[in-house]
C-alpha positions in Angstrom: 147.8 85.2 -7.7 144.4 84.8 -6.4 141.9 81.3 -8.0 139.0 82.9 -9.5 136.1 80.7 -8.8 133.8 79.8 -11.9 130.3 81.0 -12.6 127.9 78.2 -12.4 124.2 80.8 -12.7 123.9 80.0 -16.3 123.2 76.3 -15.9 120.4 77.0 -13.5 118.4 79.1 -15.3 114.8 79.3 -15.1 112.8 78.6 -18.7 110.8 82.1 -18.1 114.0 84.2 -19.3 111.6 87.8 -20.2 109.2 89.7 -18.7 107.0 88.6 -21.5 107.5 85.2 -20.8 106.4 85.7 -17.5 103.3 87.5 -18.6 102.0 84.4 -21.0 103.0 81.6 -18.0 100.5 83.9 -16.0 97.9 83.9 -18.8 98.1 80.7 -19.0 98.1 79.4 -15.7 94.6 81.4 -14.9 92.8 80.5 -18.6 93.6 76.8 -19.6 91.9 76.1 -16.0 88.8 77.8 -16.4 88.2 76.9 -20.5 88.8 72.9 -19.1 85.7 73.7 -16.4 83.3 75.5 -19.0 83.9 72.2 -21.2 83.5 69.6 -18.1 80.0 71.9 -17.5 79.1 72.1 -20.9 79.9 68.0 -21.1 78.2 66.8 -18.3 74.6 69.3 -18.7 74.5 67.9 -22.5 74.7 64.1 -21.5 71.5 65.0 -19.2 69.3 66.8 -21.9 66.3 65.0 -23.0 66.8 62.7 -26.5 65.1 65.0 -29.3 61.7 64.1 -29.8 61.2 63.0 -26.1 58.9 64.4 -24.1 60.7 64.5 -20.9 60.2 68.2 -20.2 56.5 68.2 -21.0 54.4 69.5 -18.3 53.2 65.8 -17.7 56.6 64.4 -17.4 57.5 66.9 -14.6 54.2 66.6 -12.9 55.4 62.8 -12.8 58.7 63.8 -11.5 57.4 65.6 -8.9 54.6 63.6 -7.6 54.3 62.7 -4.3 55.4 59.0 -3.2 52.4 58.5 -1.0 48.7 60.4 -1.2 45.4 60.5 0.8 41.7 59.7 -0.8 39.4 60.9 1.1 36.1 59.5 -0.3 32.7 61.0 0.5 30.8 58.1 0.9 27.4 60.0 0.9 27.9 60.5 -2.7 27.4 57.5 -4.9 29.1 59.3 -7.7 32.5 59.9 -5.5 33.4 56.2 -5.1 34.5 53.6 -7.6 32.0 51.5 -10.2 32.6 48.1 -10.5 35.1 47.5 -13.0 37.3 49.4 -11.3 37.4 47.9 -7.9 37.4 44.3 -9.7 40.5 45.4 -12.1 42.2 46.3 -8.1 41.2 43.7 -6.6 39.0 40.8 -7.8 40.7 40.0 -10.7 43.7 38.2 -8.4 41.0 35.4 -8.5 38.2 36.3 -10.6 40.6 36.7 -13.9 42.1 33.3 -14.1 39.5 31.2 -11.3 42.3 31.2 -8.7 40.8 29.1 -5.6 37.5 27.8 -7.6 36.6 31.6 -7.7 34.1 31.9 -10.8 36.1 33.6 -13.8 35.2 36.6 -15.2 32.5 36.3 -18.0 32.5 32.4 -17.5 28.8 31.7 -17.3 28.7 28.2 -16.5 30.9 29.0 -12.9 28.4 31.9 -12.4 25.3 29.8 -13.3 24.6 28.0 -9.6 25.5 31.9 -7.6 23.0 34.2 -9.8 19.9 32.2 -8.4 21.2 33.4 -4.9 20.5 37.0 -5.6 22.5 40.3 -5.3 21.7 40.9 -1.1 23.8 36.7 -1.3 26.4 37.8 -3.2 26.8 40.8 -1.4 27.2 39.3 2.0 29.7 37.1 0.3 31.9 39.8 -0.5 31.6 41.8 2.5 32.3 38.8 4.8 34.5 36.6 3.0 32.8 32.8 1.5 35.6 29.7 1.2 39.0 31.0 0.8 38.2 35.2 -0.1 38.5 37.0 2.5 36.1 39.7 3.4 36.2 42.2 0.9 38.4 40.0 -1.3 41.2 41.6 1.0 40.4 45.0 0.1 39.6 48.1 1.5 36.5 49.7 -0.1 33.0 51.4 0.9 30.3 48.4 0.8 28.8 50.6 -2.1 31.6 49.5 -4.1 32.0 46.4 -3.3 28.3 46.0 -4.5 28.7 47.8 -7.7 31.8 45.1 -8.4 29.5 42.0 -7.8 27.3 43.8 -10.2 29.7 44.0 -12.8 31.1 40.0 -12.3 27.7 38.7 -12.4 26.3 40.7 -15.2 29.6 39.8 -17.2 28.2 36.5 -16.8 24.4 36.8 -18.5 22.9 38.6 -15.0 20.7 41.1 -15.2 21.3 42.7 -11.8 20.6 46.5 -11.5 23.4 48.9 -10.4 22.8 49.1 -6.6 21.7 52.0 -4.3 22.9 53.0 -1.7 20.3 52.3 0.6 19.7 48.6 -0.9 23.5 47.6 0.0 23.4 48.8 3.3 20.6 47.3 3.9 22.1 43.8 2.7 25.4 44.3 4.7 23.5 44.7 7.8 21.5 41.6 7.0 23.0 39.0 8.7 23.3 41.0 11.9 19.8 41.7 11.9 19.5 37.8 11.4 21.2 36.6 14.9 20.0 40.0 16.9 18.0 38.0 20.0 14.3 38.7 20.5 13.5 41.8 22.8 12.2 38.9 25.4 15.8 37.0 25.1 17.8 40.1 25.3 18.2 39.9 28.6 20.2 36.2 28.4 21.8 36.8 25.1 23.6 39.9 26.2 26.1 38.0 29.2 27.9 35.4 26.7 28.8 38.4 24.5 31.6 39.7 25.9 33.2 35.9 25.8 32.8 36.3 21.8 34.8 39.2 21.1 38.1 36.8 22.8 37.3 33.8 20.2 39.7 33.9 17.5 42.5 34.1 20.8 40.9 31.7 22.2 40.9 29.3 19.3 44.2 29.9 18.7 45.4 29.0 22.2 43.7 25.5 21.3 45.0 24.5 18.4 42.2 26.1 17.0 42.5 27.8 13.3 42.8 31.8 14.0 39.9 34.5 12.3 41.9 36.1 10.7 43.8 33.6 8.7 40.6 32.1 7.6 39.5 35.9 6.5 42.6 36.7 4.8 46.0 34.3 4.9 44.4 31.0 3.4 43.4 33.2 0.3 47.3 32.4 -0.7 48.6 29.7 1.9 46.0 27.2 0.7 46.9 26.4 -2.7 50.5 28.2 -2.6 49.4 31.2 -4.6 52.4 33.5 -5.7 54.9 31.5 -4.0 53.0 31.6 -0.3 54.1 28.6 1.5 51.3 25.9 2.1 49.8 25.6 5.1 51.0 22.2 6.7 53.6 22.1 3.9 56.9 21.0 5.6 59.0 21.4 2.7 58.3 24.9 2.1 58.4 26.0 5.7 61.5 24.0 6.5 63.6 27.4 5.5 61.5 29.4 6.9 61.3 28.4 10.7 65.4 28.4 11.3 63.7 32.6 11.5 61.3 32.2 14.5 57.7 33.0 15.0 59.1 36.8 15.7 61.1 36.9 12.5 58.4 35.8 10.4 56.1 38.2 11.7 58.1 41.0 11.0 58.0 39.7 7.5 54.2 39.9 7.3 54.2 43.4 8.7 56.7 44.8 6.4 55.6 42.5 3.6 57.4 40.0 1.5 57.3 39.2 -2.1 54.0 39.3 -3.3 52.6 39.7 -0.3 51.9 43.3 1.1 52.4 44.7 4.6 50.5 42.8 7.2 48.9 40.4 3.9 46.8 43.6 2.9 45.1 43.8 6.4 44.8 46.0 8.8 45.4 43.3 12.2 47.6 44.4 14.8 51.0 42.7 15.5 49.5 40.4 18.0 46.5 39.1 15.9 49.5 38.5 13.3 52.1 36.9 15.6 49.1 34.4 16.3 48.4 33.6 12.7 52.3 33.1 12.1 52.0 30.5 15.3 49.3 28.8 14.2 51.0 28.6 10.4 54.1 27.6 11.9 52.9 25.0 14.2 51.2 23.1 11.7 54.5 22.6 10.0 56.1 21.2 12.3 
């Protein structure tokens, strides 16, 4: 008699036993998929909607949103009207000092610091501004037309009982170019003046090379590295500078042309790398 070998299918059986089985498994394979992305979508664009009663989708707000990191102002400088009035340029820039009498500048409005600079008139004050008195730099470190800069000493003084009048155009230019007027030589010494000129133009270098103290850190970097303003390290301070010099006179002037802390790229001038390599060497000399 021949051994019949048992069936062992049935314990192997799939759990899809009908073609309608099959048919649902299918279903459900394509659907749940899809209904969990509609509600991954549908969670992910609510948590970005604005918060009702914003006004994030205002036509400001995306103006904002779009607006370009950097812009150009071209300024017509012929037109009085196109430039800035005097509170404006002193709320961007003179205020540093002028607000709280930072360096002995005279605060705004205080007329007992003011009283002993009206006498000097407005064509003084002027040439003040535009060439830097003490530790402001020329223009107060700013970049403005001499127009504005007039109407801003304007504003200061007349905050503090002046009575200047808002000045024309042809009244500050003639005050900026004052003091050049004042050392042009005679027509009869023109002839010797005019060879130790070119010798001039190398002075700040030369000073520099010296020992001497450089231009443009009298113009512009002793406005904060006098007193220590916003963290600047004094000049001559060898506390402060001790961390400083393990960097190097070329480390540190990369630092002042891309700006550090409070202050801007280059200190808020426009000097080239060299005339700033020879501030930092000055600076870092006398800390040594």
């Amino acid at each position: 008699m021949s051994e019949v070998t048992p069936h062992h299918d049935a314990g192997h059986a799939g759990p899809i036993k009908t073609p309608k089985q099959l048919v649902v498994a299918v279903l459900f394979a394509f659907v749940v998929p899809i209904i969990a992305i509609i509600l991954l979508v549908s969670y992910v664009a609510a948590d970005k909607q604005p918060a009702a009663g914003s006004d994030a989708m205002s036509a400001k707000a995306t103006v904002e949103r779009i607006r370009p990191v950097g812009v150009v102002e071209v300024k017509d400088v012929s037109d009085p009207s196109a430039l800035k009035n005097g509170e404006q340029v002193y709320g961007a820039v003179c205020v540093a000092c002028h607000g709280t009498g930072t360096l002995n500048a005279p605060k705004l409005g205080d007329a007992a610091a003011w009283g002993p600079r009206l006498p000097q008139g407005f064509e003084t004050l002027l040439t003040h501004a535009l060439k830097g008195k003490g530790a402001m730099p020329a223009q107060g470190g700013g970049d403005y037309a001499d127009l504005e800069i007039g109407r801003a000493v304007v504003y200061m003084a007349n905050k503090a009982g002046g009575k200047l009048e808002e000045p024309k155009a042809s009244a500050v230019q003639t005050a900026a170019a004052a003091p050049a007027a004042a050392t042009t030589p005679a027509p009869a010494a023109a002839a010797s003046a005019a060879a130790p000129a070119p010798t001039s133009a190398a002075a700040p270098q030369a000073a520099a090379a010296t020992g001497g103290v450089p231009a443009l850190y009298a113009q512009a970097c002793s406005a904060c590295h006098i007193a220590g303003v916003a963290g600047a390290p004094k000049l001559g301070d060898k506390a402060a500078w001790a961390p400083r010099l393990g960097q190097g006179v070329d480390g540190l002037t990369a630092s002042v042309i891309k700006g550090k802390g409070a202050m801007p790229p280059k200190g808020g001038t426009t000097a080239s790398e060299a005339e700033i390599k020879t501030v930092v060497t000055y600076m870092v000399s006398q800390a040594k």
